[in-house]
C-alpha positions, 0 to 999 in steps of 0.5 A, a space after each residue: 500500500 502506498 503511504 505516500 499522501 499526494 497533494 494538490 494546491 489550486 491556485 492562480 496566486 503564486 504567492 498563495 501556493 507558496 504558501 500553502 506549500 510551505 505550511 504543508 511541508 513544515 507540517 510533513 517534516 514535523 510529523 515525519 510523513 512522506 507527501 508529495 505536493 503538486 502546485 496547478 496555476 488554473 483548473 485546467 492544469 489541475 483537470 489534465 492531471 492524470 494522477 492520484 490526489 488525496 487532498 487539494 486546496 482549492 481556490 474558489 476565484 480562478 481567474 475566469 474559472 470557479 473552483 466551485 465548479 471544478 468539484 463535481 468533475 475533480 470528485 468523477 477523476 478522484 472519487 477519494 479526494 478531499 478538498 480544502 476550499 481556501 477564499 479570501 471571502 466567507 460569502 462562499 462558505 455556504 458552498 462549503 456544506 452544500 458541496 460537502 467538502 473537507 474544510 474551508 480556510 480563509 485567507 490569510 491562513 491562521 497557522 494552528 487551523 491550517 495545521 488543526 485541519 491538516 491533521 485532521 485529513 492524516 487521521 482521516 486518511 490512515 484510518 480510511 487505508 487501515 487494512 481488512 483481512 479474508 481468510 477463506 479456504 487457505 485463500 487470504 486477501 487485504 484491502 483497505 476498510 474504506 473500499 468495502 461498501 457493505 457486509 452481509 452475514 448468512 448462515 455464519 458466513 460473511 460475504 465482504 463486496 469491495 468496491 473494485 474486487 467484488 465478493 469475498 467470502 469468509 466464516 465470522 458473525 456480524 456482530 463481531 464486524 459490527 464491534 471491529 468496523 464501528 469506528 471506521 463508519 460502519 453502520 448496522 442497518 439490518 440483522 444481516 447488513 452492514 453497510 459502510 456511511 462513506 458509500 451513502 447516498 440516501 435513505 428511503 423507504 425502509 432502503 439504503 442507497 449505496 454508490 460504487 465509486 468504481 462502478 458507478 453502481 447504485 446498491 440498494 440495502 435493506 433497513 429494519 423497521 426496528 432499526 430505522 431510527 437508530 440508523 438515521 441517528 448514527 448516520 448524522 453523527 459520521 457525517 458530524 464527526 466529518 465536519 468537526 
């Protein structure tokens, strides 16, 4: 697994860039981390990256572009990417939650936030690439827990669909993933679901809708009528915790 955090600055101010640049490697140098930081001067240099981006500060004002519009396309390259809206004006921060972005920092940067919200995507990030393991038939396979976009149990097997690999199978009760996966956002909506809260779309009518980012697959998850609420309120409380 690749521990490097890839990192993108957005910005037609070179000043600005800069900027961001050197909080972002005083930040790696103290905590000992390894990022790699790719500077983009409009959004179209940033749109023609071919490569991954784990975090990017974006300017909302790009010249004639608007970093408000270069969300939806940047999130359909990246479906993994956070973004750190950064803005010299607070009348956008409504774009923020609206857009559900990452962060919103207002220019001139106050230092302890900058770094605050930086260590807040690290956390985020090796808690979203923590490994999972199946161990079946003398067969083992890891992946990071954030892929996987529900489990479900039946007769004391689990089967694990991934995002990417598809099913896999192994022995276990969901009640034990149920204790193992809570803190990484997954939530019990039914006796034999569990479905991870990055993947959500929406709830409706006793359902789950879940999206593949791989696939683009919508995926319908059943929602106990007993469970219902609790659902919902653990729900509201990952997506709190996002924004805290």
């Amino acid at each position: 697994m690749d521990d490097i955090i890839i990192i993108g600055i957005c910005d037609d101010d070179i000043e600005a860039r800069q900027q961001i640049e050197n909080l972002v490697m005083d930040y790696e140098q103290k905590n000992l981390l390894v990022m790699e930081i790719h500077q983009f001067s409009c959004a179209k240099d940033l749109l023609e990256y071919p490569k991954r981006l784990d975090l990017l500060y974006l300017d909302i004002e790009l010249g004639e572009d608007s970093g408000i519009d270069v969300v939806p396309i940047i999130r359909k390259k990246h479906p993994d990417i956070e973004i750190i809206f950064v803005t010299s004006h607070w009348k956008y921060f409504i774009h923020s939650h609206r857009l559900n972005v990452f962060q919103f920092l207002t220019k001139p940067f106050d230092q302890p936030v900058f770094y605050e919200e930086l260590e807040r995507f690290c956390q985020k990030y090796r808690l979203q690439r923590d490994l999972y393991e199946v161990n079946f038939q003398n067969n083992m396979v890891q992946f990071p827990i954030g892929e996987i976009l529900y489990i479900e149990a039946a007769l004391r097997h689990l089967y694990i669909f991934h995002a990417s690999t598809g099913k896999h199978e192994k022995f276990g009760q969901i009640a034990h993933e149920e204790n193992l996966l809570k803190p990484y956002g997954f939530i019990r909506c039914h006796r034999s679901f569990l479905v991870n809260a990055a993947h959500i779309v929406q709830m409706k009518n006793l359902k789950v809708f879940l999206h593949n980012p791989i696939s683009r697959e919508e995926i319908l998850i059943p929602i106990s009528k007993q469970r219902i609420i609790q659902v919902r309120n653990e729900y509201q409380d990952w997506l709190l915790e996002r924004r805290e």
